[in-house]
N, C-alpha and C positions, 0 to 999 in steps of 0.2 A: 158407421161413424164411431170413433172412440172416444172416450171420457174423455182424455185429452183435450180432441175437437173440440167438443161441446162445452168446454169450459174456458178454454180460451179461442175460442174462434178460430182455428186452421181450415182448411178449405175453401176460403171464400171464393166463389163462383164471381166472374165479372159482370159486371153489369151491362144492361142490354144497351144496343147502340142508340147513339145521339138522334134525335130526331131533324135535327138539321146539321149540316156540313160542319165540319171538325176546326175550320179556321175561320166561317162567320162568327160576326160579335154573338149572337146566339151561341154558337158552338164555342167560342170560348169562356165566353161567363157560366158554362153548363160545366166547361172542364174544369173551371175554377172551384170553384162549388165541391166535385169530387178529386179536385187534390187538394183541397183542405179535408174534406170528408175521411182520405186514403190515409191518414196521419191519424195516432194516438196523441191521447193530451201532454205526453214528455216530451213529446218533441214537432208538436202541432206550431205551423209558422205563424198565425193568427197569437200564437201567445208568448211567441219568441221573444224576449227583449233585446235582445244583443244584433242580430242577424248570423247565430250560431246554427239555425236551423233552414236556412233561406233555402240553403242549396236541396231538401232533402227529397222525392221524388218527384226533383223537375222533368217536364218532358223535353224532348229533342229541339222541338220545331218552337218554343217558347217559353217565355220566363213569368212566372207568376213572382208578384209583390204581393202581400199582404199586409194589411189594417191592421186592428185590434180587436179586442172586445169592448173597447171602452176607455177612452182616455188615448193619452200620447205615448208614443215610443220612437227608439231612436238606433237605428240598425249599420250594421257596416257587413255586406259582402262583396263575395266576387264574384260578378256576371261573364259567362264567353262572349267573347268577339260575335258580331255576328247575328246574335240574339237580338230576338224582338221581344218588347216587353207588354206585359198585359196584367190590370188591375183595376181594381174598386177603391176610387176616395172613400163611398160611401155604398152602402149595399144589403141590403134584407133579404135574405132566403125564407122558402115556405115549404114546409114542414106534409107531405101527406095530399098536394096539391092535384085538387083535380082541372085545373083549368089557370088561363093566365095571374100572373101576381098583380095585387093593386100599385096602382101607379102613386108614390107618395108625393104628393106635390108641395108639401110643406119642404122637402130634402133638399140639402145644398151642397157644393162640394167643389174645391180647386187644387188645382195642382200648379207647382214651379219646377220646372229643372234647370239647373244650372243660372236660374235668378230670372227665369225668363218666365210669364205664365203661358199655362197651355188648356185649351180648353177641351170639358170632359163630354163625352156623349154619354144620355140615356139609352141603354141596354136594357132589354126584359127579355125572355124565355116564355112566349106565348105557351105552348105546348110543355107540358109536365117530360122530364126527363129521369131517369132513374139513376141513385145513387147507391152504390154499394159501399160503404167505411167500414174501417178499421175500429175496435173494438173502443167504444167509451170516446169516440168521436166527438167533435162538437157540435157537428152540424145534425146528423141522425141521430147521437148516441146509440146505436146497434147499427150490426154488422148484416140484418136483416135489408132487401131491399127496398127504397124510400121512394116512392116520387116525389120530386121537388120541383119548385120552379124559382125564379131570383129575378128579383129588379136594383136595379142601381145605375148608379154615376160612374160610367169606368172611363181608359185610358187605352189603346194599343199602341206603343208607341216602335217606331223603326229601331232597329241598334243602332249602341250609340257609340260615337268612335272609341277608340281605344284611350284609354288613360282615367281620370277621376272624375265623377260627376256626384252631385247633391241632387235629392229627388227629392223634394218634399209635398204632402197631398195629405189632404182634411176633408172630412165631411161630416153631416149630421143628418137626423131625421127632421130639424125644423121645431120638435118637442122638447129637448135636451139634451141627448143621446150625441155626444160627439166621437168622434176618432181622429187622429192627429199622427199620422207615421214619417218619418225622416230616412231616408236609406243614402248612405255615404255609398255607392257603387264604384269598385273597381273592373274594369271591364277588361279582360286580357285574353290572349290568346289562348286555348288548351282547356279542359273539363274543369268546369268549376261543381258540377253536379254531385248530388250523395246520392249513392244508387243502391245504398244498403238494405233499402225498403224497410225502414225502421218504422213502427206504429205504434 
């Protein structure tokens, strides 16, 4: 390995497979987790305020929204036709996890789209899943491999027809910890993705 590597991170080996199926709510909230993980903090979606970064290592088969760290934000991208969407009002990842995450039962969390409410289900990741991130991450901070596991209040939701929609969704831990995200979604036909693998 050369100094290089070893200094900024080159070679990162992938991380080992999902312990359960890639499109259950398990297996998405596991993917979720590691593409925010797969992002540095310049262009990490979790602290995007515009929705300049929304698009940035989406996968094929689905569209990740993301939250905050704390507080409100208010986003505008473009979604492809087609797409299904998937996301956390509200959500706690764990750090080094040998076994299931605690269930917060203080937590709360809704969602609207397009003026309608929509109700969220509780997701957990019984089983520790490993994450491999991008250097100075937020979720690991190293590029070393992490078991994790994550509880939260998310959403799957169908694609939604073509033209303009408002997405808005809130959550909290129940202690004071809130988050508040707004996504002005344009949904069109043809790649809205960044596939620059920018970290």
């Amino acid at each position: 390995m050369s100094i290089f590597t070893r200094v900024f991170g080159g070679g990162r080996r992938p991380a080992a497979t999902l312990p359960y199926a890639s499109d259950s709510p398990e297996g998405l909230a596991a993917r979720w987790v590691r593409w925010v993980a797969g992002v540095g903090p310049l262009h990490n979606p979790v602290g995007d305020t515009t929705g300049a970064d929304a698009g940035v290592n989406q996968p094929d088969d689905v569209w990740f929204l993301a939250g905050t760290f704390g507080g409100d934000v208010e986003r505008r991208c473009a979604v492809p036709a087609g797409t299904p969407l998937f996301f956390p009002a509200f959500n706690m990842w764990h750090r080094n996890a040998e076994g299931p995450p605690p269930h917060l039962h203080r937590a709360v969390g809704d969602l609207v789209v397009d003026g309608s409410p929509i109700e969220l289900e509780t997701i957990a990741t019984p089983v520790p899943f490993e994450v491999v991130g991008a250097r100075l991450n937020p979720v690991t901070r190293t590029r070393k491999p992490v078991p994790m596991t994550v509880w939260g209040l998310w959403k799957r939701l169908d694609s939604l027809p073509s033209g303009q929609h408002v997405l808005r969704f809130a959550g909290g831990d129940g202690y004071g910890f809130t988050v508040r995200a707004t996504y002005h979604l344009s949904v069109t036909p043809g790649p809205a993705r960044d596939d620059s693998g920018v970290s």
